[in-house]
C-alpha positions in Angstrom: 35.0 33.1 12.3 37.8 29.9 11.2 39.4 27.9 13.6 42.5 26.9 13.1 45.9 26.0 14.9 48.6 27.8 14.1 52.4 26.8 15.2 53.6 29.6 17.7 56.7 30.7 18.0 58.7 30.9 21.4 59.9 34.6 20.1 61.7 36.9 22.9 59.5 40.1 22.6 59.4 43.5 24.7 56.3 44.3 26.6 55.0 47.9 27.6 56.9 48.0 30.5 60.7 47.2 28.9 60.6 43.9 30.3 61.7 40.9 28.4 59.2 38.2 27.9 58.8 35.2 25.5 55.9 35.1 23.6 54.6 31.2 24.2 56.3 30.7 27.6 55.5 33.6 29.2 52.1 35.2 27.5 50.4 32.2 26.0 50.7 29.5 27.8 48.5 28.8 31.1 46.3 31.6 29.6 43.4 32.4 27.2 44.1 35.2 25.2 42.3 37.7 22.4 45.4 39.0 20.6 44.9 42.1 18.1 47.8 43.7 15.7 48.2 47.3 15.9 50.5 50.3 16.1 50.6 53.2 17.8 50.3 56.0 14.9 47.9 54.8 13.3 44.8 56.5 12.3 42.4 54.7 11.2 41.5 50.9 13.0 43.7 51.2 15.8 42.4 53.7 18.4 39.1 51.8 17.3 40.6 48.4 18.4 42.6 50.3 21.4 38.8 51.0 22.6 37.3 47.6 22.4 40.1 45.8 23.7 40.4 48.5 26.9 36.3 47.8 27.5 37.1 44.0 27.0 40.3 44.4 29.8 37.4 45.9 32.1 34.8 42.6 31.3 37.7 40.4 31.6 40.2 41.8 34.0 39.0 40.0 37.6 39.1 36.1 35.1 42.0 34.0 36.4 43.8 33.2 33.6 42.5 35.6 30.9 45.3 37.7 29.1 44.8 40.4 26.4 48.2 41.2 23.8 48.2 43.6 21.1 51.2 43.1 19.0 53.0 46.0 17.3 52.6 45.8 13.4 55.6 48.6 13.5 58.5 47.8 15.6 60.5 50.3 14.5 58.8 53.0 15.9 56.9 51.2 18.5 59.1 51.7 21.7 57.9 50.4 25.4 57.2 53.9 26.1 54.9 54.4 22.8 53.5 51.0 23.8 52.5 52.2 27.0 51.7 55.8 26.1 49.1 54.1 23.5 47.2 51.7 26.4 47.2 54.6 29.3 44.2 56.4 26.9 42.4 53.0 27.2 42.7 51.9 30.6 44.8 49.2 30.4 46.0 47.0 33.3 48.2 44.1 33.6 46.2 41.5 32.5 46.8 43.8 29.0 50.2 43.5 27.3 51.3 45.1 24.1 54.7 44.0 22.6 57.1 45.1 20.2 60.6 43.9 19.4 62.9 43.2 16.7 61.6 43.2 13.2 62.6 40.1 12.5 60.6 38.2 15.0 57.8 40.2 14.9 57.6 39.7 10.8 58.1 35.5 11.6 55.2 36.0 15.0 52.9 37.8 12.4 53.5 35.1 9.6 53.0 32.2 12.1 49.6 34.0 13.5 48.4 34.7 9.5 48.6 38.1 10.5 51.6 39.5 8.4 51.2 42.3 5.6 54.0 44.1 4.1 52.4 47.4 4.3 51.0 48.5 8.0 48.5 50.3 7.2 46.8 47.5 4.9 46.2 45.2 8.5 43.2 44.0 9.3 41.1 44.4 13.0 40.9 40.6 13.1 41.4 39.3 16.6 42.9 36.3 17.4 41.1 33.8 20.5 43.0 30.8 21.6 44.7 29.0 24.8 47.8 27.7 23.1 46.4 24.2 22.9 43.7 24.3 20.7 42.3 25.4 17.8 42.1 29.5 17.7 39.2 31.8 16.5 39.2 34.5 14.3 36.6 37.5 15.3 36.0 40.7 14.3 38.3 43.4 16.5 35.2 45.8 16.1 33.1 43.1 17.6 31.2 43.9 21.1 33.8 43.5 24.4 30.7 41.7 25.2 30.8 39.3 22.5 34.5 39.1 22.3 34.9 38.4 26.1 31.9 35.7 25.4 34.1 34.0 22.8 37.3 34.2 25.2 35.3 32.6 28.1 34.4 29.7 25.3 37.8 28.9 25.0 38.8 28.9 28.4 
């Protein structure tokens, strides 16, 4: 797992519920998040990383502070309602947001989180650990919620 610091941008996003929110102002800062990259047809990592992040929600749910975000890796086909459609088979809540938004500033969030790839379905289950004002971890999305919600609380 490498630390390092990357430069986020303030991008205007849409969460699972429609509602505009800015990725820095209004998800990152004042919280520690885990932040995975998925989409919602995938078939492979994604309902894998839709589990652990809907058992690490439960660990981590009742922590002031704490925030999960997946970030759609397909904007163009994930809408709010696909967003939300996706978290309702994992129990999500609202300390668990899942955005989506305009290509372009989802392509220049992904580059500044070294999370971009050109093709989808070549993304990796790496989950991002950070507060905004530090340097961030990268785990393993397949990790233990045990071990992920472990890291989170190191952060915090």
């Amino acid at each position: 797992m490498a630390a390092q610091t990357p430069k986020l941008p303030d991008v205007e996003l849409v969460d699972q519920d429609g509602r505009s929110v800015r990725f820095y102002s209004d998800l990152i800062r004042g919280h520690t998040v885990a932040i995975d990259f998925i989409f919602t047809n995938c078939q492979t990592i994604c309902p894998l990383l839709g589990a652990t992040f809907g058992k690490l929600n439960r660990l981590v749910a009742k922590d002031l502070g704490f925030l999960l975000i997946s970030i759609s890796i397909d904007p163009e086909n994930d809408s709010p309602s696909r967003l939300r459609e996706y978290t309702a088979k994992f129990g999500a809540s609202p300390s668990w947001r899942l955005v989506t938004g305009d290509k372009g500033r989802i392509t220049e969030l992904l580059r500044a989180l070294g999370a971009y790839t050109p093709d989808k379905n070549a993304h990796s289950g790496e989950v991002l650990i950070g507060n905004g004002q530090g340097p961030w971890i990268r785990g393993n999305g397949l990790e233990s919620p045990a071990a992920l919600a472990e890291l989170m609380r190191k952060v915090h």
